[in-house]
C-alpha positions in Angstrom: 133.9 125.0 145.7 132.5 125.1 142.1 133.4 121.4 141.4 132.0 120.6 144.7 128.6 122.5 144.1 128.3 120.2 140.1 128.2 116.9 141.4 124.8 117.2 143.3 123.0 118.9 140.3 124.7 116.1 138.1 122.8 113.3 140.6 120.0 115.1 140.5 119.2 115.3 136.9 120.5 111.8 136.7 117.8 110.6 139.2 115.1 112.3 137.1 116.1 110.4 134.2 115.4 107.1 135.8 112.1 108.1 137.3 110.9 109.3 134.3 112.5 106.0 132.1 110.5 103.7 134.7 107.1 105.8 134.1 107.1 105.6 131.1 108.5 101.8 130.7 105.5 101.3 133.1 102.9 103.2 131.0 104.1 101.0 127.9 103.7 97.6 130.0 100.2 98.5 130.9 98.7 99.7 127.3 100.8 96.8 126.0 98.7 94.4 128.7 95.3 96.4 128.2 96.1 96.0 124.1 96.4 92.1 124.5 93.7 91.6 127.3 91.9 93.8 124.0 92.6 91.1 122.0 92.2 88.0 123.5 89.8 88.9 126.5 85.9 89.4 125.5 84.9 90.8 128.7 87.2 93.1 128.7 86.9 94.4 125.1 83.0 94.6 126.0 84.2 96.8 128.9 86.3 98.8 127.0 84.3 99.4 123.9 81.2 100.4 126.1 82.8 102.7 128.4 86.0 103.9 126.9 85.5 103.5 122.9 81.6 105.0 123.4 81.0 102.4 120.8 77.4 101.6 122.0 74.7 103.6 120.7 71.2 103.8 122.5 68.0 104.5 120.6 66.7 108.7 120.8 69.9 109.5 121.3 71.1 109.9 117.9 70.5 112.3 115.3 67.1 111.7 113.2 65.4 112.3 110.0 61.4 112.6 110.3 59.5 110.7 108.0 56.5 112.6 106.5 55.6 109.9 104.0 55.6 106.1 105.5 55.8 104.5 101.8 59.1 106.5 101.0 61.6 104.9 100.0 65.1 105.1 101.5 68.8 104.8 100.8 72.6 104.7 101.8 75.1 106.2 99.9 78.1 107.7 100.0 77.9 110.0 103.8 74.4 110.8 102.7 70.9 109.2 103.3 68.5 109.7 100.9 64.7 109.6 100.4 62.3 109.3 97.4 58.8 110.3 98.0 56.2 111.7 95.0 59.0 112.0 92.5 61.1 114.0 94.6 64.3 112.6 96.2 66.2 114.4 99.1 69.3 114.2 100.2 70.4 114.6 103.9 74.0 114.5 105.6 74.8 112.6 108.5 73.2 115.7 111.3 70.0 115.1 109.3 69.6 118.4 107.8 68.5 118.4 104.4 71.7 118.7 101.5 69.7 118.5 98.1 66.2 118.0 96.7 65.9 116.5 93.4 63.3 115.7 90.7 63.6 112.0 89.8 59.9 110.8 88.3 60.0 107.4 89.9 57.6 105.9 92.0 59.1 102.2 92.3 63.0 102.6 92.4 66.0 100.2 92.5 69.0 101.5 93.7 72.7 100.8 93.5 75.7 103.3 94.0 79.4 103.0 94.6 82.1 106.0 95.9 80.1 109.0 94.9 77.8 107.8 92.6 73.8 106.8 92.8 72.4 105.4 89.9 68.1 104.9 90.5 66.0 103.4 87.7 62.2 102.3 88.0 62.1 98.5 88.8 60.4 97.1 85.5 60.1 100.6 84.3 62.1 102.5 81.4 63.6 105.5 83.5 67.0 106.0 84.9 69.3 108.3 86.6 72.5 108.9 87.5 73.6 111.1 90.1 77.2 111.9 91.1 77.5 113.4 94.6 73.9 115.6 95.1 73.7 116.3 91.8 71.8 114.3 88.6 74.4 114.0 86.3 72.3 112.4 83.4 69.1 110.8 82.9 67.9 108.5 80.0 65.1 105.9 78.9 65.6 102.3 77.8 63.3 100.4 75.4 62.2 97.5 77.1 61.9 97.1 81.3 64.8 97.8 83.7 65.2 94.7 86.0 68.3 95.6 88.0 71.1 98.4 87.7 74.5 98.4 88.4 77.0 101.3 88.8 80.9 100.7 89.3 83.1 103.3 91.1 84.2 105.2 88.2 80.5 105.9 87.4 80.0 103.4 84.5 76.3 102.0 84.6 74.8 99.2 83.2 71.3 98.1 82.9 69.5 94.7 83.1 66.2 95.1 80.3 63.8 92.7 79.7 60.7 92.5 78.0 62.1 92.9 74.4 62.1 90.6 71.4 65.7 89.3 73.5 65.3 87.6 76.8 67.4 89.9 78.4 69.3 93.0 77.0 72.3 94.1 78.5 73.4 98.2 78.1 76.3 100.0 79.0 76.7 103.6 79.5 79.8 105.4 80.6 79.9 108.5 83.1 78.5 111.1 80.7 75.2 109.0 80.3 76.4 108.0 76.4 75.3 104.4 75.4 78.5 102.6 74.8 77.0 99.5 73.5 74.4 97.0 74.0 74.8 93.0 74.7 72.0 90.6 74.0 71.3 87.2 75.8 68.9 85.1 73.1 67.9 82.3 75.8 69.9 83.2 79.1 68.7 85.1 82.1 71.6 87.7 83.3 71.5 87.6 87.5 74.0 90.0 88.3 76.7 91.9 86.3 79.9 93.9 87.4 82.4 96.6 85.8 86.3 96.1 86.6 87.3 99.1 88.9 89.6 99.4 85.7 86.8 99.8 83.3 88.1 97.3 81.0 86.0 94.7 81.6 82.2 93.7 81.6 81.3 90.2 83.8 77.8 88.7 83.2 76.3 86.1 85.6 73.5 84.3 83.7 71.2 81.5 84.1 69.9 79.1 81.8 67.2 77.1 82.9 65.6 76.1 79.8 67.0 72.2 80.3 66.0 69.8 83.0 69.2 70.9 84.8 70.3 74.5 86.2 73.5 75.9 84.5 75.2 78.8 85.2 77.6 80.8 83.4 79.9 84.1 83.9 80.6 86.1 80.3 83.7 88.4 80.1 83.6 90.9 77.9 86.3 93.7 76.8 84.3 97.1 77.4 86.7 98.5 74.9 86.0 96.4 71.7 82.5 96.1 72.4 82.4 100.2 72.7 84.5 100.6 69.4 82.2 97.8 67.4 80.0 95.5 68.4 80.2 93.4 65.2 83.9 92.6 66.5 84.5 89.7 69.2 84.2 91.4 71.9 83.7 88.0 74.4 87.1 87.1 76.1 86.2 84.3 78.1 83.2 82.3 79.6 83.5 80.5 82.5 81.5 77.6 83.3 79.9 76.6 86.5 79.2 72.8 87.7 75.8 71.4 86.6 72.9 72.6 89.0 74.7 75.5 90.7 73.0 78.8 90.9 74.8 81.9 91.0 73.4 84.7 92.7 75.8 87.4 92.5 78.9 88.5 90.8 81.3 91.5 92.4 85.1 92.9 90.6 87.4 93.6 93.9 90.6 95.6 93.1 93.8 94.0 90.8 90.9 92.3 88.0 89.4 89.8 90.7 85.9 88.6 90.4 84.4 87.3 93.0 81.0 84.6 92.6 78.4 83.7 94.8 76.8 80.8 94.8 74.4 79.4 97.0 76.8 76.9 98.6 80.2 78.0 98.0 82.2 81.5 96.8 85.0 81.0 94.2 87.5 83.7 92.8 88.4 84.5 89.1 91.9 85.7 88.3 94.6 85.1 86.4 92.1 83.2 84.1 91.3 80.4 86.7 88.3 79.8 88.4 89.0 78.8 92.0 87.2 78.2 95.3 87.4 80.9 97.9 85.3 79.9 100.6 83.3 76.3 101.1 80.2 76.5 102.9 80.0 72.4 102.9 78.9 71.1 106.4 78.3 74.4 107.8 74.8 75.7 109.0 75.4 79.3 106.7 72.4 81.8 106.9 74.2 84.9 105.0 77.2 85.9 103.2 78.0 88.8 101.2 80.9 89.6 98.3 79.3 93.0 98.7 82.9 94.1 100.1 85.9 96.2 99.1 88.5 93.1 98.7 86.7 90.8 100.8 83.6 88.4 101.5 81.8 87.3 104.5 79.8 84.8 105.6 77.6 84.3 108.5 77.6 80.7 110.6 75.0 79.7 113.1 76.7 77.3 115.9 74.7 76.2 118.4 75.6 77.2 121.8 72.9 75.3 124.0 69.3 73.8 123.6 67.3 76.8 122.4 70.4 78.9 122.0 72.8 80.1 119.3 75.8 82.2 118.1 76.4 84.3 114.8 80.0 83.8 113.4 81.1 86.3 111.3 84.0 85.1 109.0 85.1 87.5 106.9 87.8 86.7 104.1 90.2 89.1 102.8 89.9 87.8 98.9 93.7 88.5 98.2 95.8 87.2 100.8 92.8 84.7 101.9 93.1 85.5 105.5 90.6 85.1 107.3 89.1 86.9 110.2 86.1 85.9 112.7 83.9 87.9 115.3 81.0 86.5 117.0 77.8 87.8 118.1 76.1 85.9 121.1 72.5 85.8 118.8 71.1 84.8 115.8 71.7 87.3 112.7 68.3 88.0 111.4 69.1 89.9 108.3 73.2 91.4 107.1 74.1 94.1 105.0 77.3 94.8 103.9 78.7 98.1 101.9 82.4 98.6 101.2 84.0 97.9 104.3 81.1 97.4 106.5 79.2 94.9 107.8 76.0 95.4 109.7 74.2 92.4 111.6 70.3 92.7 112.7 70.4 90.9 115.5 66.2 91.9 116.8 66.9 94.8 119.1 70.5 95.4 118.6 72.4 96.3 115.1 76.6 95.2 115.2 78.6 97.5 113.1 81.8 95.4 112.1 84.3 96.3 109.5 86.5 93.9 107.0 89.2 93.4 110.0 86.9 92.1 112.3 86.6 94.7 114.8 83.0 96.5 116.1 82.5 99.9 115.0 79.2 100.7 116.6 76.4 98.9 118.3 72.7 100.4 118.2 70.5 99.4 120.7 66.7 99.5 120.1 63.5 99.3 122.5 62.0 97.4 119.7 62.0 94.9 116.7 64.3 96.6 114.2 63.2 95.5 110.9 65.0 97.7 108.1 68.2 99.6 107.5 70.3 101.0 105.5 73.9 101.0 105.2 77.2 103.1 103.4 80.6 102.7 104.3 80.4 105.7 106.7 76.6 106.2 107.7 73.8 103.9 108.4 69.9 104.3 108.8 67.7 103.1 111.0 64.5 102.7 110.0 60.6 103.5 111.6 57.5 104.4 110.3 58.1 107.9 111.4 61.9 108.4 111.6 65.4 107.4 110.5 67.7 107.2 113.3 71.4 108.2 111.9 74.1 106.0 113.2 77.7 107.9 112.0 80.3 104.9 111.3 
């Protein structure tokens, strides 16, 4: 009897087995289906991003900064918007309740930041700042006019100055705020610059356009000797453009790469060679951006009709070259890009995409959206009596 009373409860737990192998072989053949129909189906991705992934964002519905001041002037950085109005700039997190209020004396600011840090200087003024998280970490004031700053992850600054008995004066100063040395361009104009996310090295896009033709140039410069003695040579390469192209920008990605913008064509330094990255030759391009963490973008208008047109987003990864491509059914009127983020202004409707080509958020407006601004994890939206937070 007890041998006879086994063999059913052995079946049993045997037929429970099964069933629950063939639910779950079944669960894995549909999300393995709804991933590829994902992938390869844009009606349903639209589907699924609206009404699964939440990813579309409606106008009002969002938290929101008021605006007391319409000429204030705003910025993205880190997870924090902030605003400078009458010499005082506040910070706000991402629920739009107010983190920091600080006392930065500028009424015209340029603005640059990466990771934590915000570095703010008055646009053809003499007054900078640094500030690292909420906080001013230093201050200081060049002789000469600031035309542009720049500030690399680690917190090192630099400082475009004009307006001096050199055409352009380049200064360096390290996290603390002390001036680690100054470079001077006699008959250049410096476009852009960029510090190594090592430190190590200083890159200098300039101009000369003294001759009948344009020439650019990129400078490398060892941060190290230059800090230790300025009278040494400090200059470890230059790197020479073809006759009448203009460089526009100049951005280090990660493992010594720099990556230059032209206005027809991206190359890549490394290794000591100066290569093309991407060639915008017989392509209608109307944006792209090295404005990335190890990767560049560029936006293509193709014609889809008569009066109609598409917005391809192609978007490089600047170390294995990959490439990657989302397209939005309209034509980009303006893109911004910070660290892995791209945003596209489409009119009424913002697309939040990130380096591997997938949408993060879409905003949807009742109106003309004319300005944002943009970190790797929060975005504004800007009206004359609000900012509209969109968390990425």
């Amino acid at each position: 009897m007890k041998d006879y009373w086994k063999e059913p409860n052995q079946k049993q737990i045997s037929k429970k087995k099964i069933i629950i192998s063939i639910i779950v072989a079944i669960v894995v053949v549909i999300i393995i289906t709804i991933i590829a129909l994902y992938k390869t189906n844009r009606n349903v991705m639209e589907w699924i991003d609206k009404n699964i992934f939440r990813k579309e964002v409606m106008q009002d519905r969002v938290n929101m900064i008021e605006l007391k001041e319409e000429n204030s002037n705003i910025y993205a950085f880190s997870k924090y918007i902030g605003i400078l109005s009458k010499n005082q700039f506040i910070i706000y997190n991402n629920t739009g309740n107010q983190e920091s209020n600080l006392e930065v004396t500028i009424s015209n600011p340029t603005f640059s930041s990466a990771n934590r840090f915000l570095v703010i200087a008055e646009k053809n003024g003499k007054k900078l700042y640094s500030i690292a998280d909420k906080e001013i970490a230093w201050e200081t004031t060049v002789d000469g006019n600031i035309a542009d700053i720049y500030v690399n992850k680690n917190g090192y600054v630099v400082a475009i100055i004009t307006d001096t008995i050199h055409k352009t004066v380049i200064a360096v100063y390290n996290p603390e705020g002390t001036l680690l040395f100054k470079n001077f361009l006699a008959s250049t104009r410096a476009v852009d610059v960029s510090i190594s996310n090592d430190n190590k090295h200083l890159a200098i896009a300039e101009v000369d356009t003294s001759g009948t033709i344009i020439q650019s140039n990129i400078r490398i410069i060892s941060i190290e000797k230059a800090s230790s003695d300025e009278t040494q040579d400090y200059l470890e390469n230059t790197y020479q453009s073809a006759t009448d192209k203009l460089i526009t920008n100049i951005q280090y990605q990660d493992k010594d790469k720099l990556i230059c913008m032209y206005t027809d064509e991206i190359r890549i330094i490394e290794n000591n060679q100066d290569n093309l990255l991407i060639n915008n030759e017989n392509k209608k391009i109307i944006f792209q951006s090295i404005e990335l963490i190890n990767h560049a973008v560029q936006i293509e208008e193709k014609s889809t009709g008569l009066f109609t047109a598409n917005s391809i987003v192609n978007i490089v990864h600047t170390e294995n070259k990959q490439n990657k491509e989302y397209t939005v059914d309209a034509v980009a009127k303006e893109i911004y890009t910070y660290g892995n983020m791209i945003a596209l202004n489409v009119g009424t409707e913002i697309e939040f995409i990130n380096t591997d080509g997938w949408l993060v958020k879409r905003y949807i407006a009742k109106q003309e959206i004319t300005d944002i601004v943009v970190s790797d994890s929060i975005a504004g939206i800007i009206y004359r009596d609000k900012i509209e937070i969109i968390n990425l």
